[in-house]
C-alpha positions in Angstrom: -24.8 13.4 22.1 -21.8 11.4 22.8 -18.8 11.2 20.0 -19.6 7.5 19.5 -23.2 8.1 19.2 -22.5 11.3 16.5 -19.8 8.8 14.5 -22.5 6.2 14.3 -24.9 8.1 13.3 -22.9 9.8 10.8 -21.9 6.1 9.5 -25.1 5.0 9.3 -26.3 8.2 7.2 -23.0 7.4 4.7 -24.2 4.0 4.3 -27.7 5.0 3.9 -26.9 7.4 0.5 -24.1 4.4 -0.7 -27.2 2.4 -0.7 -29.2 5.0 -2.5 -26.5 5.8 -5.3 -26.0 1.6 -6.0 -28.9 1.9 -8.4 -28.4 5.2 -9.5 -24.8 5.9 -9.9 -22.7 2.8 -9.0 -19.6 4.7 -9.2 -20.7 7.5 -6.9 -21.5 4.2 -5.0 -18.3 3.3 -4.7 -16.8 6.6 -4.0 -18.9 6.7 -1.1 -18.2 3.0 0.2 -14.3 3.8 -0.5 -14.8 7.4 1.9 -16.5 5.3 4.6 -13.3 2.7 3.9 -10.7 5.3 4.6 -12.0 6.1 7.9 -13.2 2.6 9.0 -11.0 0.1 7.3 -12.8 -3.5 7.0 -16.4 -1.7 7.7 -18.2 -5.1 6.6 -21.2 -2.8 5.3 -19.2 -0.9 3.1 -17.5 -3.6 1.8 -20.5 -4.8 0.8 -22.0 -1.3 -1.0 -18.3 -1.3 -2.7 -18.5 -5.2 -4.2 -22.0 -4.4 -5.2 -21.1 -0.9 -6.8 -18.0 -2.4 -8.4 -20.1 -5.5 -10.2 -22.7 -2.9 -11.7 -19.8 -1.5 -13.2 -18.7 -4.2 -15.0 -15.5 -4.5 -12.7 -16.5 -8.3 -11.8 -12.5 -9.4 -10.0 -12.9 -6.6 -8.1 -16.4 -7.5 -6.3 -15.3 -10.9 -6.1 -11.6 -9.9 -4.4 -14.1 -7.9 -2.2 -16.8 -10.7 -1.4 -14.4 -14.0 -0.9 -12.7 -12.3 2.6 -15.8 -10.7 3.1 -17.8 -14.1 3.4 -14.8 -15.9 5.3 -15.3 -13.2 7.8 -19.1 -13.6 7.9 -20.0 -17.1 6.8 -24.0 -16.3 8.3 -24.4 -13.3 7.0 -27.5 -12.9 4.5 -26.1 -10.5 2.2 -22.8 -11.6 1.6 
């Protein structure tokens, strides 16, 4: 396996358990989503996790900080 193929696949399994914490521990959620930030700044899929982990906290400016760039950037995107 190539180093591109390990780091993707090791990006998508990060992403995978952000997903699973969202509804069972936001801010674990967004510990994740913030890891994955560090090492891919502007990952559009962790963006995402964090905005959604940060408004089931309660930390509403946040999410929204997160999700206005995140939709300029992506006007077609479904999720965002």
């Amino acid at each position: 396996m190539s180093a591109v193929q390990e780091s993707a696949g090791d990006l998508k399994a990060a992403l995978h358990n952000a997903h699973a914490l969202l509804l069972q521990s936001p801010k674990l959620a967004a510990e994740q989503a913030r890891e994955i930030l560090r090492v891919m700044p502007k990952q559009p899929d962790a963006e995402l996790v964090l905005a959604s982990a940060l408004r089931r906290t309660g930390d509403f400016d946040a999410a929204r900080a997160l999700l206005h760039p995140l939709r300029q950037q992506h006007p077609r995107s479904a999720p965002v």
